[in-house]
C-alpha positions as CSV (number, residue, x, y, z in Angstrom):
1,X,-3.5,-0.6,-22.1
2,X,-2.4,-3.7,-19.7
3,X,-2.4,-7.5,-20.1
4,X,-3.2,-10.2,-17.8
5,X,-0.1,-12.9,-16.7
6,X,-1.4,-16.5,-15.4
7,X,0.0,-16.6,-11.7
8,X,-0.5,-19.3,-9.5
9,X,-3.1,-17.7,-7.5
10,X,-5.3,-15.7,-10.0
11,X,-4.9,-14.7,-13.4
12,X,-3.7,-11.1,-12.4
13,X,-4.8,-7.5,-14.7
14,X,-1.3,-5.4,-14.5
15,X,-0.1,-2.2,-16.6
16,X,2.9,-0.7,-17.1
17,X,4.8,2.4,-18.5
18,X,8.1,4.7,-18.0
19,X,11.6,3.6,-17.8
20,X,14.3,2.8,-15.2
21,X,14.3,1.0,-12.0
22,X,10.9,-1.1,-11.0
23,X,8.3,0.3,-9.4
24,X,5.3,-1.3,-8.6
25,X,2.0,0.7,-7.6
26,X,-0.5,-1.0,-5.3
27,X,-3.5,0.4,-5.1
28,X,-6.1,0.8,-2.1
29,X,-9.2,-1.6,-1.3
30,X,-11.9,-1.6,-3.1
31,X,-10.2,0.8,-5.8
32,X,-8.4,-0.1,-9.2
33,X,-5.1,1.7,-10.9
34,X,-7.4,4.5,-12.2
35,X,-6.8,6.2,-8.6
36,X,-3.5,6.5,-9.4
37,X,-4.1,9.1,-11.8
38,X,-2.3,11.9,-10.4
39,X,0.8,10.0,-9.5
40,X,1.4,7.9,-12.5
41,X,3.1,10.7,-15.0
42,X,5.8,11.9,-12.4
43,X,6.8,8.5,-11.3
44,X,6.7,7.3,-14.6
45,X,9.3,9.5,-15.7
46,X,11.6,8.5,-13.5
47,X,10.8,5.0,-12.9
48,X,9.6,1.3,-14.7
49,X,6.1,1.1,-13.4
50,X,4.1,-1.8,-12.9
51,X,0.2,-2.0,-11.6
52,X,-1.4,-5.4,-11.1
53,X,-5.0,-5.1,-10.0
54,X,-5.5,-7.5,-6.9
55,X,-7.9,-10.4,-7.2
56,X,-11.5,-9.4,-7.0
57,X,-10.4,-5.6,-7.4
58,X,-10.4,-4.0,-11.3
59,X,-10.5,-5.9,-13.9
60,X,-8.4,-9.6,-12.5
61,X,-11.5,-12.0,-11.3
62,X,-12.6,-12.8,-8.0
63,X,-11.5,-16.4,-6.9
64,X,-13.4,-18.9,-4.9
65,X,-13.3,-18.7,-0.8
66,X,-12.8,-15.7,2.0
67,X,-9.7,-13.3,0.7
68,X,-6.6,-12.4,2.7
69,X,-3.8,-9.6,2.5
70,X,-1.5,-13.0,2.8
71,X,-2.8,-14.4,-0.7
72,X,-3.0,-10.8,-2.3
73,X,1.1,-10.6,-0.7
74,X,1.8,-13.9,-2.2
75,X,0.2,-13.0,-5.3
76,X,2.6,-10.1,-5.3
77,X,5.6,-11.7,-5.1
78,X,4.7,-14.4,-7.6
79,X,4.1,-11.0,-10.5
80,X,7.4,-9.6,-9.2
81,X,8.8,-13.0,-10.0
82,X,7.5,-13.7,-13.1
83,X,6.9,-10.0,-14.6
84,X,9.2,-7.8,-13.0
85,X,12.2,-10.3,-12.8
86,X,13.9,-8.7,-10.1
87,X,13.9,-6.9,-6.6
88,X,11.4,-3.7,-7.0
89,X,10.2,-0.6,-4.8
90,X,6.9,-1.1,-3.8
91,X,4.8,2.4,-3.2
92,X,1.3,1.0,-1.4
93,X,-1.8,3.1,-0.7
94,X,-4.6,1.5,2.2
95,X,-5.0,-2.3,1.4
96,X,-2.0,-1.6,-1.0
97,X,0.7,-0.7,2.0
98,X,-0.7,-3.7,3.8
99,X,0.4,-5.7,0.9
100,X,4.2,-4.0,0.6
101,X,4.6,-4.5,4.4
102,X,3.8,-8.4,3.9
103,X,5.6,-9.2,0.5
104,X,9.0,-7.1,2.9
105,X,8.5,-9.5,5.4
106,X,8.3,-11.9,3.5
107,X,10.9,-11.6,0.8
108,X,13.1,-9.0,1.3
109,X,15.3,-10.0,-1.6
110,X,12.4,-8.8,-3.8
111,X,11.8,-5.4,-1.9
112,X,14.0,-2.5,-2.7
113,X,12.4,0.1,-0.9
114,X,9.1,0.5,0.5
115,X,6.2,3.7,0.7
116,X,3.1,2.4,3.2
117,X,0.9,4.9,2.6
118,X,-2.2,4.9,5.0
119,X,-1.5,1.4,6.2
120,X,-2.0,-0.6,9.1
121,X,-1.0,-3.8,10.7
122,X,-4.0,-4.7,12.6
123,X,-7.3,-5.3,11.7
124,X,-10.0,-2.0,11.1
125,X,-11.6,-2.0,14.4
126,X,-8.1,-1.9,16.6
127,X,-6.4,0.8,13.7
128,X,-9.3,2.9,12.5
129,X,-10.6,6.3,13.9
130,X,-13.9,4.9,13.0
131,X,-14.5,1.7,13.6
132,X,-17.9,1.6,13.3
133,X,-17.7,2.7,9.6
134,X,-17.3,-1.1,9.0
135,X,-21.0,-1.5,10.3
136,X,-22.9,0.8,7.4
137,X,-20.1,-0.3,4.7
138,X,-22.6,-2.2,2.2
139,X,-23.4,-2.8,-1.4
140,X,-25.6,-0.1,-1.5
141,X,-24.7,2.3,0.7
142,X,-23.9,6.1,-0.7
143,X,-20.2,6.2,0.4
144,X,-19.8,3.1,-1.3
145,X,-21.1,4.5,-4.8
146,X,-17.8,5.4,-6.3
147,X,-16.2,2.2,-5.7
148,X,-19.2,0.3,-7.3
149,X,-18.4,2.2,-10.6
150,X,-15.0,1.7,-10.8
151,X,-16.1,-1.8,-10.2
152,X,-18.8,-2.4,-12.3
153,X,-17.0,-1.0,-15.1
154,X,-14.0,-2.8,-15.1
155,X,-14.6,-6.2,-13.3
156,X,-14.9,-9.6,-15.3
157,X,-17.2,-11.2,-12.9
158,X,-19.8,-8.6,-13.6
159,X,-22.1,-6.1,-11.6
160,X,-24.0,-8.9,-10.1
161,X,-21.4,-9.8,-8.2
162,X,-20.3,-6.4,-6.8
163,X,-22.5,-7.1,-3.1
164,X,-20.4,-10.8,-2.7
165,X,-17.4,-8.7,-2.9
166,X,-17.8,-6.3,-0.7
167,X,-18.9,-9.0,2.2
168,X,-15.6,-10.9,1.7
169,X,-14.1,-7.1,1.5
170,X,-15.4,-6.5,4.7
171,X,-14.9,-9.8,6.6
172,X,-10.9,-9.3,6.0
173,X,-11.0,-5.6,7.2
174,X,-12.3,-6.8,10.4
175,X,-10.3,-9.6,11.0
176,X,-7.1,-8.7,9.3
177,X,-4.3,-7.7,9.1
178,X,-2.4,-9.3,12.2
179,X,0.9,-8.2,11.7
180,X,3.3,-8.6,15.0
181,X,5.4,-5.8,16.1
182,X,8.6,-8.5,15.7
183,X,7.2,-9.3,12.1
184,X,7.4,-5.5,11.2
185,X,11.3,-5.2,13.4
186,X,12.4,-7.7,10.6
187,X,11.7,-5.3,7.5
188,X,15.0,-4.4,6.8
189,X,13.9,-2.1,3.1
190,X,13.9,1.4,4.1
191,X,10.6,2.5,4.6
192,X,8.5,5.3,4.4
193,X,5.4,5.6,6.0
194,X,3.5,8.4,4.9
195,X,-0.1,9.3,6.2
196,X,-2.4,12.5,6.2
197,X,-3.3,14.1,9.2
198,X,-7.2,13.1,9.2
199,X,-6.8,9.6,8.0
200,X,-8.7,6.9,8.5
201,X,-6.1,5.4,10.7
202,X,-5.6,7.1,13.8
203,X,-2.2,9.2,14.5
204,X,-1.6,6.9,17.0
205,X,-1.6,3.5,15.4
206,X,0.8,5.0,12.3
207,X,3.5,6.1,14.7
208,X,3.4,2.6,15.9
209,X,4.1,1.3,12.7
210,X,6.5,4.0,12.2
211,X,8.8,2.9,15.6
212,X,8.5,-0.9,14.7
213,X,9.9,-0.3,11.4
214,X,13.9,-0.2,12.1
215,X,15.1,3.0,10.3
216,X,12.1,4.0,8.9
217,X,10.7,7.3,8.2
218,X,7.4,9.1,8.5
219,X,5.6,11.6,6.9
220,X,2.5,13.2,7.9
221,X,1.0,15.7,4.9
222,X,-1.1,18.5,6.5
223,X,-4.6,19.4,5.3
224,X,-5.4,15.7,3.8
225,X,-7.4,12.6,4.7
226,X,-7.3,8.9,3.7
227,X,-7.5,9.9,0.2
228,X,-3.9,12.3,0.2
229,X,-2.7,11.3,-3.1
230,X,-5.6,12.7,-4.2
231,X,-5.9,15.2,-2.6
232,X,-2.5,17.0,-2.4
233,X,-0.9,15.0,-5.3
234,X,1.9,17.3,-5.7
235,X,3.2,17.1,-2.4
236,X,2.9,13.7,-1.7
237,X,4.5,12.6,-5.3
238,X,7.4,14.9,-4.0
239,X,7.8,13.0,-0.8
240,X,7.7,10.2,-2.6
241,X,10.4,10.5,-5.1
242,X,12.5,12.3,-2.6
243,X,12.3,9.1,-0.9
244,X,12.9,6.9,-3.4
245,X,15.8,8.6,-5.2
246,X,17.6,9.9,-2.4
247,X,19.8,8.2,0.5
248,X,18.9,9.1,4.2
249,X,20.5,12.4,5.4
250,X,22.5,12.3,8.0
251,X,21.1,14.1,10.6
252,X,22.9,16.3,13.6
253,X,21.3,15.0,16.6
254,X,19.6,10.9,16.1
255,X,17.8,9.5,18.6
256,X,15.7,7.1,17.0
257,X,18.5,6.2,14.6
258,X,21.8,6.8,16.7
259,X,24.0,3.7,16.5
260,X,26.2,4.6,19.5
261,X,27.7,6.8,21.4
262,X,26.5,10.5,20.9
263,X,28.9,11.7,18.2
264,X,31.1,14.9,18.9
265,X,28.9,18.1,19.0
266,X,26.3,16.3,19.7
267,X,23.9,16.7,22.9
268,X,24.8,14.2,25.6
């Protein structure tokens, strides 16, 4: 069961279970914490976790005016303020990892470590694979059927206003985000980003992200599209704790990550 908590920005649907450290999931665009079915249980066990629904997404209420990753970030950090109490992971799926990225730039004091899974930093038609897909995406179209149920059955503004949603949904994606390269260099949370390797975000774009983020790491999960924690839930709740739990391995030969000098042994 969850609870709503008055923020300043919108009067915010969250849930939360398990024990230790904070954790907060974020889900995806258009989705609500039921698609994080298949990750809740192992990460609970290890882990305090929190999931607040984003504003117009779920069940916490649309609010007047256009919508922005930079009001669903500050949103973010107001819950981790007033419900969490303290500095948190953040593990972010789509719209979700946007979300992490912004609340690390942001405030890093509240950002332990950070999963960006199938995120981007500029807008849908410069980071997607298909960037006409934003052209059909409407109330009624068939792709967009699932979403309209998890919607319809959970949102307080009602069914009716499902279609004004998705227009606001869709002028963002097009327009947002517009996350600099510098912006991104300042993250200093270690970072994974994790992606499948047919996502909706090209290959190219996520090892962009992956190079601006200073010591960050990347994982690409074989066999899986936008929808990987889904799809190969296992695997990616492995990478994720792994992550999480564990301190960077030092590895025999860095490139990316050397600091110096090639060490001893080392290829010159």
């Amino acid at each position: 069961m969850g609870e709503y908590v008055k923020l300043p920005g919108v009067k915010t649907w969250y849930e939360a279970e398990g024990a230790g450290d904070p954790l907060l999931l974020l889900h995806g665009g258009f989705c609500t914490n039921e698609t994080w079915g298949a990750q809740r249980a192992d990460l609970a066990a290890r882990y305090r976790l929190f999931l607040p629904e984003r504003r117009g997404h779920g069940h916490t209420p649309d609010v007047e005016g256009s919508l922005s990753y930079q009001d669903m970030a500050d949103d973010t950090i107001a819950f981790i303020e007033s419900v969490v109490g303290g500095p948190a992971h953040l593990v972010g799926w789509s719209d979700g990892g946007i979300v992490a990225l912004l609340v690390a730039i942001a405030r890093p004091g509240l950002v332990r470590k950070v999963v960006a899974m199938g995120a981007n930093f500029l807008p849908g038609p410069e980071s997607s694979v298909v960037p006409a897909m934003l052209d059909h995406m409407s109330a009624d179209a068939p792709d967009m059927a699932a979403f309209r149920g998890m919607y319809e059955a959970a949102s307080p503004d009602g069914a009716d206003h499902w279609p004004i949603i998705v227009n606001k949904m869709v002028d963002m994606i097009r327009t947002q985000p517009t996350i600099s390269t510098d912006d991104l260099a300042c993250i200093s949370a270690p970072t994974l980003v994790l992606v499948g390797d047919d996502d909706l975000m090209t290959l190219e774009h996520t090892i962009a992200l992956y190079r601006a983020i200073p010591n960050s790491e990347l994982a690409v999960v074989p066999g899986t599209s936008h929808a990987l924690p889904m799809e190969k839930p296992e695997q990616v709740n492995r990478l994720i704790l792994d992550f999480l739990t564990n301190d960077p391995v030092p590895t025999m030969f860095p490139i990316r990550r050397a600091s110096g000098t090639p060490s001893e042994g080392s290829p010159a």
